[in-house]
PASEBA-1860 file (N, C-alpha, C; in nm, 3 decimals):
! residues 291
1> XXXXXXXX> 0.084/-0.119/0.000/0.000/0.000/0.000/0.088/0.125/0.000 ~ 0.081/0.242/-0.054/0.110/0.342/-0.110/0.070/0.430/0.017 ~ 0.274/0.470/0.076/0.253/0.552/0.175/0.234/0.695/0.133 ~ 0.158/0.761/0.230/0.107/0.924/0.209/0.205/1.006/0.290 ~ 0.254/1.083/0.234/0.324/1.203/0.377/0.319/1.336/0.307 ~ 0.234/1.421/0.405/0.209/1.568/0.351/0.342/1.613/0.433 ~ 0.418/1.706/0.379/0.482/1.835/0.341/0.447/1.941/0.387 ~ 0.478/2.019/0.472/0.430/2.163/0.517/0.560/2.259/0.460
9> XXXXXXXX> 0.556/2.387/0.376/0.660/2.424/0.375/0.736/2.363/0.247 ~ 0.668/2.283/0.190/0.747/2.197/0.039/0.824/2.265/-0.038 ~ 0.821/2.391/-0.023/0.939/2.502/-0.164/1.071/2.528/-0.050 ~ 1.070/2.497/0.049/1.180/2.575/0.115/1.266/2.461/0.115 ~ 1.415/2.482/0.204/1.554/2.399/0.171/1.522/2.237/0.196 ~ 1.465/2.291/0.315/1.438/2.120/0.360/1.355/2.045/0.272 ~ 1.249/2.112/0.246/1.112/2.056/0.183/1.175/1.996/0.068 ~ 1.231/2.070/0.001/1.297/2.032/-0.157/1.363/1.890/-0.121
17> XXXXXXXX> 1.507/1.909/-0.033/1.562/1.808/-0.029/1.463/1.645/0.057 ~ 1.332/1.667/0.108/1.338/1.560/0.127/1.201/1.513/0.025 ~ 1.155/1.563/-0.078/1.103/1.529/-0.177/1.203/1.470/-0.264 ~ 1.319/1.543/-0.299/1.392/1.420/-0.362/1.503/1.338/-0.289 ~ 1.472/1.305/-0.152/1.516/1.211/-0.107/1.422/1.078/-0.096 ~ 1.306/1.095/-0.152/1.212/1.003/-0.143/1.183/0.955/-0.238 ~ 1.267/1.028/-0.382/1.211/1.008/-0.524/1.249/0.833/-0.540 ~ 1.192/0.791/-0.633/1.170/0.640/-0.659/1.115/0.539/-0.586
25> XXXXXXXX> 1.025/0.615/-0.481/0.971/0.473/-0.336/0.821/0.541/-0.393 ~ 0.784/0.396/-0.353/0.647/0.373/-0.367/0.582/0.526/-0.262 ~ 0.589/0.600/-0.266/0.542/0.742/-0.184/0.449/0.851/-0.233 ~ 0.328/0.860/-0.197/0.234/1.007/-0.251/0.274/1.097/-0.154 ~ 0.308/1.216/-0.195/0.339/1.329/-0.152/0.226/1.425/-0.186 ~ 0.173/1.465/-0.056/0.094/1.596/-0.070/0.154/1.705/0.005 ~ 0.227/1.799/-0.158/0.295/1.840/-0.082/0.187/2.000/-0.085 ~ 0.245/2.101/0.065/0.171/2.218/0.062/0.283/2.345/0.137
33> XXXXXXXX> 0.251/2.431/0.098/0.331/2.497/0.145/0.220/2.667/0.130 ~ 0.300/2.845/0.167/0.175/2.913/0.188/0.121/2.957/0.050 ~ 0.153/2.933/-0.089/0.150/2.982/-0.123/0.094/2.827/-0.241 ~ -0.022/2.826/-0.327/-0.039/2.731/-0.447/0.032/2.717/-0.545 ~ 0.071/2.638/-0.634/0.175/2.670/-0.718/0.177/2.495/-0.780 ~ 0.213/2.432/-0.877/0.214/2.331/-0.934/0.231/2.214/-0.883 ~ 0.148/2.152/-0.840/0.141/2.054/-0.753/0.132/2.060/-0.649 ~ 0.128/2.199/-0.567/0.147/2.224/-0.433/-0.004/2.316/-0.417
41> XXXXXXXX> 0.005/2.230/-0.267/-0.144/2.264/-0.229/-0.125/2.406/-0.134 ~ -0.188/2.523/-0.141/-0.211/2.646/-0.051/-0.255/2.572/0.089 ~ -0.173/2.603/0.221/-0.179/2.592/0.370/-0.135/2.659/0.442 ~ -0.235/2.717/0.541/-0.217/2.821/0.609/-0.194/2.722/0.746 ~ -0.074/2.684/0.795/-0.084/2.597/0.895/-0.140/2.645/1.035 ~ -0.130/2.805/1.033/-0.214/2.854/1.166/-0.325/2.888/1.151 ~ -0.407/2.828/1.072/-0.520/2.808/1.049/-0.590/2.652/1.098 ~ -0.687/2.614/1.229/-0.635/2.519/1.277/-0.734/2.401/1.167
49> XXXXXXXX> -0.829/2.499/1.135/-0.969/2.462/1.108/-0.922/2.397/0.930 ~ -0.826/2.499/0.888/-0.793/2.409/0.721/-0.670/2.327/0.695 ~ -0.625/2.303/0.829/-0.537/2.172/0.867/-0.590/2.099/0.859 ~ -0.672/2.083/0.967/-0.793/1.964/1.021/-0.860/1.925/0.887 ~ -0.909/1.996/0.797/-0.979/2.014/0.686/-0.912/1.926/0.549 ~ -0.807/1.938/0.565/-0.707/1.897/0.459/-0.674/1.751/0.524 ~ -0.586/1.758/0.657/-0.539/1.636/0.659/-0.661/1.558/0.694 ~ -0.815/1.539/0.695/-0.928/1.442/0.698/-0.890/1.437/0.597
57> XXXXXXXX> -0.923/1.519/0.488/-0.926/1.460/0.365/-0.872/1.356/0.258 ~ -0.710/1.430/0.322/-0.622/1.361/0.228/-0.573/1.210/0.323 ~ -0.578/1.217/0.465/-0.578/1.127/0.548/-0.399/1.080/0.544 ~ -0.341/1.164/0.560/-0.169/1.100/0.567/-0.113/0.974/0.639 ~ -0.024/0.914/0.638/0.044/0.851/0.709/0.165/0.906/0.826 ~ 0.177/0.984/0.743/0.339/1.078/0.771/0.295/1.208/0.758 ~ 0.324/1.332/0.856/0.311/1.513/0.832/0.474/1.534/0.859 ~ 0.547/1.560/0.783/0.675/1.617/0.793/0.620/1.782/0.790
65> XXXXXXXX> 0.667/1.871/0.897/0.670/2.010/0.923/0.760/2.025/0.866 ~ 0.804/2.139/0.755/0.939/2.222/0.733/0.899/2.326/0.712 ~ 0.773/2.373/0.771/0.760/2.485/0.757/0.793/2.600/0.920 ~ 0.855/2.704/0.851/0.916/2.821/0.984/0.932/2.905/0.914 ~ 0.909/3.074/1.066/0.953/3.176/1.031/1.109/3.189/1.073 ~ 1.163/3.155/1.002/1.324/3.161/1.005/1.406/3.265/1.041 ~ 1.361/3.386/1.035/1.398/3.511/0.999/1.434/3.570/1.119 ~ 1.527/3.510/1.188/1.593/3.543/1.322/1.572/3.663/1.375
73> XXXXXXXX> 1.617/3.794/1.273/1.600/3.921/1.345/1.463/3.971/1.313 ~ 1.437/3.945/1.198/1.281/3.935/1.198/1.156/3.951/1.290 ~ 1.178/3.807/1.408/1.089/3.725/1.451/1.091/3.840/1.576 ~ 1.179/3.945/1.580/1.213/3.991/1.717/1.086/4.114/1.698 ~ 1.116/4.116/1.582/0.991/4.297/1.543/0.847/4.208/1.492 ~ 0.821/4.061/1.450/0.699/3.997/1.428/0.687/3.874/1.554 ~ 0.641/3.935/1.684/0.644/3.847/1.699/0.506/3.721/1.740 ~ 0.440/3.786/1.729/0.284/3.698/1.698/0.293/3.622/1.556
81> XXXXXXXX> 0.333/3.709/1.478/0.341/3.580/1.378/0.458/3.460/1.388 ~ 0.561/3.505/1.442/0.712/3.400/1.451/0.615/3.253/1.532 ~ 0.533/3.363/1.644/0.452/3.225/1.775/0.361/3.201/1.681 ~ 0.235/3.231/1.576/0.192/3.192/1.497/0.220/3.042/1.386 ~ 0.330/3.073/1.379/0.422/2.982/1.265/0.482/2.872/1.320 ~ 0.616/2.917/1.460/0.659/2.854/1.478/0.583/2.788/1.586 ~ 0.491/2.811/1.707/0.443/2.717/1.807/0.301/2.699/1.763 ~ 0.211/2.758/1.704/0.081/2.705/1.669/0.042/2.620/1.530
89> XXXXXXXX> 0.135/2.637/1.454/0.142/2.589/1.359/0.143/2.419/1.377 ~ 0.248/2.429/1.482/0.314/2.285/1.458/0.204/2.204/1.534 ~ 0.136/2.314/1.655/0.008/2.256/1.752/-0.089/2.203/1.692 ~ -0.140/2.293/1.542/-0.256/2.266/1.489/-0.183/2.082/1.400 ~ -0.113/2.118/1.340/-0.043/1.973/1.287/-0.035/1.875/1.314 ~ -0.032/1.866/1.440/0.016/1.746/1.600/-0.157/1.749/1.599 ~ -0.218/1.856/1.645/-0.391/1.794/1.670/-0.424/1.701/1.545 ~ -0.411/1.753/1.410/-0.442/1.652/1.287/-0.392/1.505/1.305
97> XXXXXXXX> -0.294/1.567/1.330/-0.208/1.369/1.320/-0.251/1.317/1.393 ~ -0.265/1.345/1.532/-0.321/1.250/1.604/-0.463/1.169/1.599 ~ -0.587/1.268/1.513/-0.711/1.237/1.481/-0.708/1.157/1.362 ~ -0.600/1.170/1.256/-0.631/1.046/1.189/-0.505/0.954/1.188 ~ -0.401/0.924/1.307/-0.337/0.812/1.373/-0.156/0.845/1.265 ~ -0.159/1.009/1.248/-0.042/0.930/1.127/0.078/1.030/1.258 ~ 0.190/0.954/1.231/0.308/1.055/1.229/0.347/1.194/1.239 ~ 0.408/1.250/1.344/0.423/1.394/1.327/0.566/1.407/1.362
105> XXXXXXXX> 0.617/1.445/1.238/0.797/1.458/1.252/0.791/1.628/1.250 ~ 0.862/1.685/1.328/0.893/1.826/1.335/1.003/1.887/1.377 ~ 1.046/1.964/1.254/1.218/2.033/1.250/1.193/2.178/1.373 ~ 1.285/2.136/1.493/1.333/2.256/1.516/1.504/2.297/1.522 ~ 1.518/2.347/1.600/1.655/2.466/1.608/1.722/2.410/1.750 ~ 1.895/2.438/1.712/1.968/2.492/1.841/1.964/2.611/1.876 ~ 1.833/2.662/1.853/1.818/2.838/1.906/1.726/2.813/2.039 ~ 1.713/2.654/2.073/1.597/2.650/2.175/1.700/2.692/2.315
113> XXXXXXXX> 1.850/2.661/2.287/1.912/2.656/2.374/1.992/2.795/2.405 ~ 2.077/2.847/2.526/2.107/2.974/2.536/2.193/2.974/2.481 ~ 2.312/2.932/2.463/2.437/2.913/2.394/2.525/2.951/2.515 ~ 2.530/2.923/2.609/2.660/3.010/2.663/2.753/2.866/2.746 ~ 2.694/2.731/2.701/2.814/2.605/2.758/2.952/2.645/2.667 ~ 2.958/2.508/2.745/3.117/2.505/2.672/3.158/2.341/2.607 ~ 3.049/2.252/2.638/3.039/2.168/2.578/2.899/2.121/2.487 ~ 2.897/1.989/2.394/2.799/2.001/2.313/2.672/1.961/2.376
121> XXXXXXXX> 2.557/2.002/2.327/2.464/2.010/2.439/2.361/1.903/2.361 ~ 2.343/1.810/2.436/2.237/1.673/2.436/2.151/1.678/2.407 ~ 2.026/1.601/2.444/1.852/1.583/2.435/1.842/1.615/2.574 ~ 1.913/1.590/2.685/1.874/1.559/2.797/1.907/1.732/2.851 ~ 2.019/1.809/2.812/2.005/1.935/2.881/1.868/2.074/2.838 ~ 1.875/2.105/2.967/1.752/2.183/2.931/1.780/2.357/2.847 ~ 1.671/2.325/2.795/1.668/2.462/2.704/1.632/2.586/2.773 ~ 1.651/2.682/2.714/1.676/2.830/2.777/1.699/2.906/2.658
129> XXXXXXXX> 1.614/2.952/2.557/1.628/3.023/2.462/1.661/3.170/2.508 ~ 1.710/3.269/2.372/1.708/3.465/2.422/1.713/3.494/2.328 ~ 1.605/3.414/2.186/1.582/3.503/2.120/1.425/3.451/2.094 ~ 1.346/3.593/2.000/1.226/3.546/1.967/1.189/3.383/1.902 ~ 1.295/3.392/1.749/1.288/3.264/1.688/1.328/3.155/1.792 ~ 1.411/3.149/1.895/1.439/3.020/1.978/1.306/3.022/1.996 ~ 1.252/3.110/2.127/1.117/3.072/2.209/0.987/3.087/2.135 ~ 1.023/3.107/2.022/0.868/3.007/1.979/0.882/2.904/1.907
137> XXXXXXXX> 1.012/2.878/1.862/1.045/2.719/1.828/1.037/2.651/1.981 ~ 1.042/2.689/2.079/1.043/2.594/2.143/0.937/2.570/2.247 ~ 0.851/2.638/2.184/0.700/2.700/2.215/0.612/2.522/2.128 ~ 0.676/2.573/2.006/0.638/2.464/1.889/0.652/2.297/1.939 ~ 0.755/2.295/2.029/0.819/2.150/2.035/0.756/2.135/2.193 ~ 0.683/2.235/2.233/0.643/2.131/2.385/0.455/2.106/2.329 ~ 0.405/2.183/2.201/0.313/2.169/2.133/0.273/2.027/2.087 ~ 0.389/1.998/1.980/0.415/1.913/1.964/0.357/1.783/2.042
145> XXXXXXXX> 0.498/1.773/2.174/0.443/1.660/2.227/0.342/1.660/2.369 ~ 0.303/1.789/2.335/0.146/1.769/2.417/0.044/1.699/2.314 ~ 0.067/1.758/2.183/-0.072/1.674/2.118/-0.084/1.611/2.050 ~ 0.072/1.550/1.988/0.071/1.414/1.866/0.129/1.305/1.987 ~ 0.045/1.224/1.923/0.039/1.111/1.994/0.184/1.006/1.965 ~ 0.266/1.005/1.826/0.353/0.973/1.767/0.408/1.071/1.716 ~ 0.551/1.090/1.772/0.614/1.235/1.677/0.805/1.205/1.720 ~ 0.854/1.248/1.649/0.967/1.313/1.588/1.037/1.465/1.614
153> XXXXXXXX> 1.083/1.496/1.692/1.114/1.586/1.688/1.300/1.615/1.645 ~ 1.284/1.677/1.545/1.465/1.661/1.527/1.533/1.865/1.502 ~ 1.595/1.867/1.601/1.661/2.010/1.610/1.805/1.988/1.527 ~ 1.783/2.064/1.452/1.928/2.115/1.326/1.979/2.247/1.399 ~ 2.078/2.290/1.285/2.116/2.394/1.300/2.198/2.447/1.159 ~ 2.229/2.553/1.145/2.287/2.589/1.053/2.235/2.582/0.925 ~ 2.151/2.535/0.866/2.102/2.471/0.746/2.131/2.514/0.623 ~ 2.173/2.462/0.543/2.194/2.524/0.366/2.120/2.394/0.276
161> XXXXXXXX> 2.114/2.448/0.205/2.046/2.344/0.104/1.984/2.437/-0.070 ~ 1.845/2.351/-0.106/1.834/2.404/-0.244/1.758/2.532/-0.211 ~ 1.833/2.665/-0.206/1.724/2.805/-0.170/1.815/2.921/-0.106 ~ 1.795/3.026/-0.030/1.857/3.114/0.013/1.892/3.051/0.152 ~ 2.043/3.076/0.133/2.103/3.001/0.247/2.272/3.059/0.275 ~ 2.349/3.067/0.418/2.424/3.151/0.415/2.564/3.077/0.319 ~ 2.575/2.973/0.235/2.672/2.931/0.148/2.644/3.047/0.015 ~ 2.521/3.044/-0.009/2.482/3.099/-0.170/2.525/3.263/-0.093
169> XXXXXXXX> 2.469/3.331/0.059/2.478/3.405/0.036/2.650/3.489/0.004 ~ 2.683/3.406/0.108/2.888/3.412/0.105/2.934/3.449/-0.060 ~ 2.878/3.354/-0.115/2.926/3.344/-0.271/2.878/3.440/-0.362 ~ 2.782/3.523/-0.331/2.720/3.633/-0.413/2.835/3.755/-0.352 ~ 2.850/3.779/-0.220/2.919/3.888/-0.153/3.025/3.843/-0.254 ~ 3.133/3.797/-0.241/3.250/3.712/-0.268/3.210/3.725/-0.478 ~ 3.135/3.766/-0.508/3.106/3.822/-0.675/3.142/3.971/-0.686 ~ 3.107/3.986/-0.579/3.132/4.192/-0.570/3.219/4.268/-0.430
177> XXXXXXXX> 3.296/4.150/-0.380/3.391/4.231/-0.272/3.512/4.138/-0.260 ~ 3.590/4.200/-0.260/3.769/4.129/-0.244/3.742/4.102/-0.089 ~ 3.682/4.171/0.034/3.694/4.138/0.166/3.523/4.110/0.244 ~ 3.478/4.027/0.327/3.391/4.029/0.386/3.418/3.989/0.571 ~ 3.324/4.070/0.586/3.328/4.089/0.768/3.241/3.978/0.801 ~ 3.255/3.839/0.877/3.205/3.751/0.911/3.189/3.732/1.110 ~ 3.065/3.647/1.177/3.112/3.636/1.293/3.181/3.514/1.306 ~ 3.295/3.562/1.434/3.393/3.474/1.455/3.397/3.396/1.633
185> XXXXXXXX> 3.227/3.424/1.712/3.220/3.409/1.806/3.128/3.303/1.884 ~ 3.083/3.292/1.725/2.913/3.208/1.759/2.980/3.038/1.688 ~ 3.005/2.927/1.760/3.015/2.769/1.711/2.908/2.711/1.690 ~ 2.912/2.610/1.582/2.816/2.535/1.532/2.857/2.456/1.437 ~ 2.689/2.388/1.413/2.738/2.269/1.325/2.650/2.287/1.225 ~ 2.729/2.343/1.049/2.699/2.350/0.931/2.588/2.218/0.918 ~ 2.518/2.252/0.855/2.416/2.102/0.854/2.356/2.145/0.676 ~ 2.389/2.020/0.616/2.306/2.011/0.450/2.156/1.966/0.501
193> XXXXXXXX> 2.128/2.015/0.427/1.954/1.997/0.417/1.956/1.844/0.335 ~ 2.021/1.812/0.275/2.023/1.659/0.250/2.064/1.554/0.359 ~ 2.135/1.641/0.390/2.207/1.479/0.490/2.098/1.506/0.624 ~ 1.986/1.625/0.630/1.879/1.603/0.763/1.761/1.530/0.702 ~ 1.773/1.545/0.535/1.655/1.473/0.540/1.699/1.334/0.480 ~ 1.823/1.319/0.515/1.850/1.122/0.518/1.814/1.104/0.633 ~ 1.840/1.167/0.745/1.817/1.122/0.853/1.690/1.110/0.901 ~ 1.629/1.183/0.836/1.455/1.184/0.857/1.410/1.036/0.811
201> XXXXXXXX> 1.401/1.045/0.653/1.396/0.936/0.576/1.416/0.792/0.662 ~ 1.553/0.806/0.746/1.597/0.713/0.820/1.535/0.636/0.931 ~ 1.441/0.772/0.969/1.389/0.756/1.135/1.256/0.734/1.085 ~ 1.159/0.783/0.970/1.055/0.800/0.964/1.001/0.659/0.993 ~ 0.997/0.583/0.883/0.952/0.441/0.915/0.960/0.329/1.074 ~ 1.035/0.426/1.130/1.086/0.336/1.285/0.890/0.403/1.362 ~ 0.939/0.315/1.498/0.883/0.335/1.608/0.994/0.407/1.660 ~ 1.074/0.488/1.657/1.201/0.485/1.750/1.178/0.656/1.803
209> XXXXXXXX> 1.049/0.653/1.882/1.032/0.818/1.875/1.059/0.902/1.951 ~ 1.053/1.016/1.929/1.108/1.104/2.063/1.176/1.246/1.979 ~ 1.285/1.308/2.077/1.349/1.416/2.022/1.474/1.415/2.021 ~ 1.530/1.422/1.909/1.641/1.397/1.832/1.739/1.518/1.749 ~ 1.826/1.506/1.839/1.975/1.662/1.794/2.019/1.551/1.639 ~ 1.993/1.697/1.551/2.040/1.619/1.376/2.102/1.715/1.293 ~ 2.242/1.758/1.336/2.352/1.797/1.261/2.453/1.704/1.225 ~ 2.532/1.765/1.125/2.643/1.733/1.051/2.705/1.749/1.204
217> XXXXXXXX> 2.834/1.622/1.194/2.919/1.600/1.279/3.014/1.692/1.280 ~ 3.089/1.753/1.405/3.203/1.844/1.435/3.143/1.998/1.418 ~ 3.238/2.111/1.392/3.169/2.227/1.406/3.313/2.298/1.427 ~ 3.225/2.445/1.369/3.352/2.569/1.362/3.267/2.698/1.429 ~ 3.292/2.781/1.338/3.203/2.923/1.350/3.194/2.967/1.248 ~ 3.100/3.087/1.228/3.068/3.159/1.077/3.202/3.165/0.996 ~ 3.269/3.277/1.074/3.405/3.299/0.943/3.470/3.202/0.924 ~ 3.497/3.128/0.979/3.570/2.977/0.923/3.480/2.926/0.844
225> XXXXXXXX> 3.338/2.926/0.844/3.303/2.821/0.769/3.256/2.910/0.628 ~ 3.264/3.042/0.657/3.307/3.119/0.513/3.428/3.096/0.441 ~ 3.565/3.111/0.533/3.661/3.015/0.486/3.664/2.896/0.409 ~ 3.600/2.860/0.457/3.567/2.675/0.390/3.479/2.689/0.285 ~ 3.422/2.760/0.298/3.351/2.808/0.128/3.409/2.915/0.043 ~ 3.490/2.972/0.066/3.555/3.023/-0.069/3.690/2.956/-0.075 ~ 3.763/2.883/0.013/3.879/2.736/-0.052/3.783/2.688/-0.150 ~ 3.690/2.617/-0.132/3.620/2.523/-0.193/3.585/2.599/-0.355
233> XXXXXXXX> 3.525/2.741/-0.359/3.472/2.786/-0.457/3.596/2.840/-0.526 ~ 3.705/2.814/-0.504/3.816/2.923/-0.549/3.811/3.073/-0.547 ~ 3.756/3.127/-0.439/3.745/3.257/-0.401/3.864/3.291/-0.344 ~ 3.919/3.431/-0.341/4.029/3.455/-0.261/3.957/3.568/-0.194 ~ 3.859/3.585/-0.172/3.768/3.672/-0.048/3.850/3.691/0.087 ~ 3.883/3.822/0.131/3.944/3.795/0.274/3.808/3.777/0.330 ~ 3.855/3.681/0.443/3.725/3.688/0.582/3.792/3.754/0.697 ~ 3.746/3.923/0.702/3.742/3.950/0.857/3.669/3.922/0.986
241> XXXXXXXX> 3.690/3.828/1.069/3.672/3.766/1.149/3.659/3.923/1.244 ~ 3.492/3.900/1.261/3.448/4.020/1.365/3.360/3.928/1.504 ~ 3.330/4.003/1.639/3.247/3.955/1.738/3.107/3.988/1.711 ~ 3.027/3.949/1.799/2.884/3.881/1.788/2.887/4.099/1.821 ~ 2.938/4.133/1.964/2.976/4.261/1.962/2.943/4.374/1.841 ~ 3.061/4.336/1.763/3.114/4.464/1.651/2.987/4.421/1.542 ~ 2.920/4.306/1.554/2.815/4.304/1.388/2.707/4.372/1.443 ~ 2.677/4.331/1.612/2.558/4.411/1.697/2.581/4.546/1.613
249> XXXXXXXX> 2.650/4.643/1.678/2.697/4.740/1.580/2.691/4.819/1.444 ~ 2.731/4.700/1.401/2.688/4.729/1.236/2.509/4.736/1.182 ~ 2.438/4.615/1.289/2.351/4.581/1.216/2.258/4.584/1.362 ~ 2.223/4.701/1.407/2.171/4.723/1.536/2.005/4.634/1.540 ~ 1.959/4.569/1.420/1.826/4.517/1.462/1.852/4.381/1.483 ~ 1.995/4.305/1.528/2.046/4.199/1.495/2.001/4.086/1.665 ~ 1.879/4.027/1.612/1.850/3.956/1.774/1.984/3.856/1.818 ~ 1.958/3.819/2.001/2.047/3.777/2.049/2.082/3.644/2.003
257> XXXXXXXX> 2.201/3.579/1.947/2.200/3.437/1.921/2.286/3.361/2.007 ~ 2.256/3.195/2.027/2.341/3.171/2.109/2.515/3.157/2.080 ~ 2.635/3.172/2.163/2.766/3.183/2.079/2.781/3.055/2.100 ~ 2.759/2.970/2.159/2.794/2.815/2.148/2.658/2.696/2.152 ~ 2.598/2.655/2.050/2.497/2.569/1.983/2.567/2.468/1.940 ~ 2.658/2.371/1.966/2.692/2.282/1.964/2.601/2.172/1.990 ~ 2.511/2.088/1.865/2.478/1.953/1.935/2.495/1.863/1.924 ~ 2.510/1.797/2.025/2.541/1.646/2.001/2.446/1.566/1.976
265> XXXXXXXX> 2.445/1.478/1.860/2.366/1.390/1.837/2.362/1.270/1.926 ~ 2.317/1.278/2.050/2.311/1.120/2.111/2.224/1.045/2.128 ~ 2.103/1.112/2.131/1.983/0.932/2.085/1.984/0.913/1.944 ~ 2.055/0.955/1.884/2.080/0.916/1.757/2.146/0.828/1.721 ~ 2.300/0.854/1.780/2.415/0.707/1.819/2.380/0.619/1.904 ~ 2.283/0.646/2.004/2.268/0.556/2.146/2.168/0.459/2.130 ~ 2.060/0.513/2.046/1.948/0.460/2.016/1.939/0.382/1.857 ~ 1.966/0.413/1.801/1.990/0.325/1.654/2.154/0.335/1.620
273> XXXXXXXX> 2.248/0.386/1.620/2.349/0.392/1.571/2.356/0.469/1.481 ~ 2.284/0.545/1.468/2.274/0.648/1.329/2.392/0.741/1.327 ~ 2.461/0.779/1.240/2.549/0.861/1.178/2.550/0.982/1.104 ~ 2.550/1.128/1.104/2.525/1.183/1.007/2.659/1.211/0.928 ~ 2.653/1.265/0.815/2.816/1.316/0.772/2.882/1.390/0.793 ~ 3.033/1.428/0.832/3.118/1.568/0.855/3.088/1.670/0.801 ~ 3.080/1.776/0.866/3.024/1.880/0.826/3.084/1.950/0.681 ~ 3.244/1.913/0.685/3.300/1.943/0.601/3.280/1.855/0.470
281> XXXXXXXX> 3.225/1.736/0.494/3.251/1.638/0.355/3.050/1.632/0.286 ~ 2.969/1.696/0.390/2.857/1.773/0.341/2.879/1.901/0.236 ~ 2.980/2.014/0.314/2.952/2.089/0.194/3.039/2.076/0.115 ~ 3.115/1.954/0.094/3.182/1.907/-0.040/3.079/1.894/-0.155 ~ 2.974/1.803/-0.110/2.865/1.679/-0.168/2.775/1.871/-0.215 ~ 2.734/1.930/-0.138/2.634/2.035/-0.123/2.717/2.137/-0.278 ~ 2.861/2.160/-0.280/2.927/2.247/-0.356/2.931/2.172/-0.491 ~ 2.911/2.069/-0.497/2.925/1.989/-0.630/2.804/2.038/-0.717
289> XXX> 2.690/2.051/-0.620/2.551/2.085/-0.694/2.565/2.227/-0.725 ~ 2.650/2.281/-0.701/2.640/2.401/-0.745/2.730/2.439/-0.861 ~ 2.792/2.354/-0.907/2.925/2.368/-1.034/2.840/2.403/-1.127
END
């Protein structure tokens, strides 16, 4: 029988990559995202009433969320809509799934956490967001598992993939400037939007549920990993390596982020053995698609 999994969010990085991570399996995709467009169905996910409405209809197996207001500094001047998007959205989603028995996998962030450890931070340590986008992602994820009965929760970070993302944006600067000012204060882990939605792909079919840290292995900071993208592109771009401080500065509407988001994937290794790839040998695989 011919599994169903609706899509929230289907045009954005993730959405893309895990539509064609699914290409050739017996799979109907309904996919939706906010806007109608060729094959894609119009969903207003904070709308609770044309969730409910849609997923009776179409009756899923699987609701993969990739839909978010992303827009970090954004979320700080919107923030009814950021809690709109990011915690009711995912609420109304989790109520659907649970009424007709399917799956609720849902992407959040290492923005749930404050950033200020010094080591990589687990499933098991507790969150403490300080910015808008953290606390209503993490608004989203206690939503979640108040009201899907079966769910997934997997926190990324960093994300690039097929769409506007900070690799493409590096490489446009790096078209029209010999030097760019990068931060050099904030660690993390670069994550391909392919290699999160292998890991999805991976977990979906399990019983194995719960909430799950899903980055690319190891980690740097922004200007290094601008570094690592113009070696790779043959750019000779200087990167001035500036503080979280001096960009405040530059870019005074710039919300608080955490400087150390390090996660460790451990019910990931502990619980299936799962693996994701080096962060670095991701945006090898990620830079090829772009030749």
């Amino acid at each position: 029988m011919m599994k169903k999994i609706l899509v929230t969010g289907c045009n954005g990085q993730l959405g893309r990559a895990i539509r064609q991570e699914y290409k050739g399996e017996d799979v109907s995709f309904i996919n939706t995202d906010v806007a109608e467009g060729e094959g894609i169905v119009a969903l207003d996910i904070t709308d609770v009433n044309a969730v409910l409405a849609l997923v009776r209809a179409e009756r899923p197996d699987v609701i993969i969320n990739c839909a978010a207001h992303t827009n970090v500094d954004a979320c700080e001047q919107q923030w009814d809509a950021a809690y709109r998007i990011n915690a009711i959205g995912p609420r109304n989603l989790s109520i659907a799934a649970r009424e007709v028995g399917a799956k609720m996998i849902h992407v959040s962030t290492d923005y749930v956490f404050e950033g200020n450890g010094t080591k990589p931070y687990t499933e098991f340590d507790e969150i403490h967001p300080v910015s808008a986008y953290g606390k209503t992602k993490a608004e989203g994820e206690k939503f979640v598992r108040e009201f899907a009965d079966r769910y997934f929760i997997f926190r990324t970070a960093w994300l690039y993939g097929d769409g506007k993302n900070f690799v493409k944006t590096m490489l446009r600067l790096a078209e029209s400037h010999d030097e760019v000012s990068v931060v050099c204060d904030q660690q993390g882990s670069p994550t391909s939007a392919v290699e999160l939605a292998r890991a999805i792909h991976h977990f979906e079919p399990t019983e194995n549920y719960g909430t799950f840290h899903a980055t690319c292995e190891g980690d740097t900071n922004w200007a290094a990993f601008a570094e690592a993208i113009f070696k790779r592109a043959g750019k000779t771009t200087k990167v001035n390596h500036v503080t979280s401080e001096q960009y405040a500065k530059m870019n005074p509407a710039s919300a608080n982020r955490p400087a150390y988001s390090i996660l460790e994937n451990y019910m990931m290794k502990l619980t299936d053995g799962y693996k994701m790839a080096e962060w670095q040998d991701a945006l090898d695989e990620y830079m090829k698609t772009l030749e």
